[in-house]
C-alpha positions as CSV (number, residue, x, y, z in Angstrom):
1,X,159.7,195.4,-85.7
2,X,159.0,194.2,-82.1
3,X,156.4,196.7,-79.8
4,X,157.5,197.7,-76.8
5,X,155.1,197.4,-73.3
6,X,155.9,199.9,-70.6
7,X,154.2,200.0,-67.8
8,X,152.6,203.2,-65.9
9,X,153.4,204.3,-62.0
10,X,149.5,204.1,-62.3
11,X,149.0,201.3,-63.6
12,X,151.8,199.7,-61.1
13,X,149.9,201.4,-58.3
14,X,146.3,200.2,-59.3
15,X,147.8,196.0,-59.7
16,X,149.2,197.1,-56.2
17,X,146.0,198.3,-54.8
18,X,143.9,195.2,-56.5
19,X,146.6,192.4,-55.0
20,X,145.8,194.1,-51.9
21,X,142.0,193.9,-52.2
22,X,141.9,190.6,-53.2
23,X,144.6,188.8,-51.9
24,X,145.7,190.2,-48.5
25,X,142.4,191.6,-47.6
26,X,140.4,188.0,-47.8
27,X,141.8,187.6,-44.2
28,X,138.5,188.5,-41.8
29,X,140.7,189.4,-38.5
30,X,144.2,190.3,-37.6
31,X,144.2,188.7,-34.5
32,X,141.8,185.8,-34.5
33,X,143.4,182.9,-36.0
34,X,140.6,181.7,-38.8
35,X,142.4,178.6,-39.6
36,X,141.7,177.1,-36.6
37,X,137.7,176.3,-36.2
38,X,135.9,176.0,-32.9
39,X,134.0,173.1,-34.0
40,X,132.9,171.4,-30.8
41,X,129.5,172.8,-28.6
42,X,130.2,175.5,-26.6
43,X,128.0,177.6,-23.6
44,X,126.1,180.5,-25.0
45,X,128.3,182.5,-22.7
46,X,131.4,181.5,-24.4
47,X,129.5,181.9,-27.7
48,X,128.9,185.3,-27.1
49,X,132.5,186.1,-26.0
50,X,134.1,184.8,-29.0
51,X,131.9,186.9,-30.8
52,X,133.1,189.6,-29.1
53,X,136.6,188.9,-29.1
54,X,135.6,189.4,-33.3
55,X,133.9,192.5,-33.3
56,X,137.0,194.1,-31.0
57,X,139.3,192.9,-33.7
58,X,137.1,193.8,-36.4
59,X,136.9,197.1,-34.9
60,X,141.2,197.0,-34.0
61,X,140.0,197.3,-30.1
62,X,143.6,195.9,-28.6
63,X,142.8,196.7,-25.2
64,X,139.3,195.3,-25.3
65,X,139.9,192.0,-27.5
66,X,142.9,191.6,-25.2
67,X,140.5,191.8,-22.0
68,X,137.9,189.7,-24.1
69,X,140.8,187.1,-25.4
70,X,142.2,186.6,-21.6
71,X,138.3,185.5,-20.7
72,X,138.2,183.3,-23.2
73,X,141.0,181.5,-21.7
74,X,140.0,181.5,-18.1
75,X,136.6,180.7,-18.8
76,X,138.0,177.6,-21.1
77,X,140.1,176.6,-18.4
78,X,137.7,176.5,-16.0
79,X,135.5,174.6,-18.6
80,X,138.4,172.3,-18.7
81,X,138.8,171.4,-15.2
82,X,135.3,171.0,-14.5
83,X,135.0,168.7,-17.4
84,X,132.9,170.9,-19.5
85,X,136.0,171.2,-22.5
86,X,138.8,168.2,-22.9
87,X,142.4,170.2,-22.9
88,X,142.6,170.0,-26.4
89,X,139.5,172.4,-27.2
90,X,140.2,174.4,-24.7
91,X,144.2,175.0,-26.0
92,X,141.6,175.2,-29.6
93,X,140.2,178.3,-28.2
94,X,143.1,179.6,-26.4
95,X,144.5,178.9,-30.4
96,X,142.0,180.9,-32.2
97,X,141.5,183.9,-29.6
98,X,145.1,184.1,-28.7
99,X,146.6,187.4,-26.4
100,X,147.9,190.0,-28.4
């Protein structure tokens, strides 16, 4: 005689709730990209505005990340042209913080 496994709407619902956790959730930020890594020096200013651009998205603050993410990119452009940041970090950052 062969047993018979059924599963639970509970039991469905907690492996739902625990992919969630552990798979999906692993992912930091919704908006910054984390596969691409900023891993060239920047300015202490530019530090600190990444850093902000991650607490607004930690804290899903659109408007502000958006304000903080366009900064980002003018201030890396103007990095760019001045010599401070070749073109390709400064697309890097524009990569990583992009406009939501």
């Amino acid at each position: 005689m062969t047993e018979k496994h059924s599963i639970t709407k509970a039991q469905i619902r907690y492996i739902v709730k625990k992919y969630k956790e552990e798979v999906l959730m692993k992912k930091k930020f919704q908006w910054v990209n984390e596969s691409v890594v900023i891993d060239f020096p920047v300015s202490k200013a530019m530090r600190n505005t990444m850093e902000e651009a991650e607490q607004y998205d930690m804290e899903n603050n659109v408007s502000e990340y958006n304000a903080v993410s366009e900064m980002i990119e003018l201030c890396g452009k103007e990095g760019f042209v001045n010599g401070l940041y070749t073109k390709e970090q400064w697309q890097k950052m524009c990569e990583r913080y992009p406009y939501v």
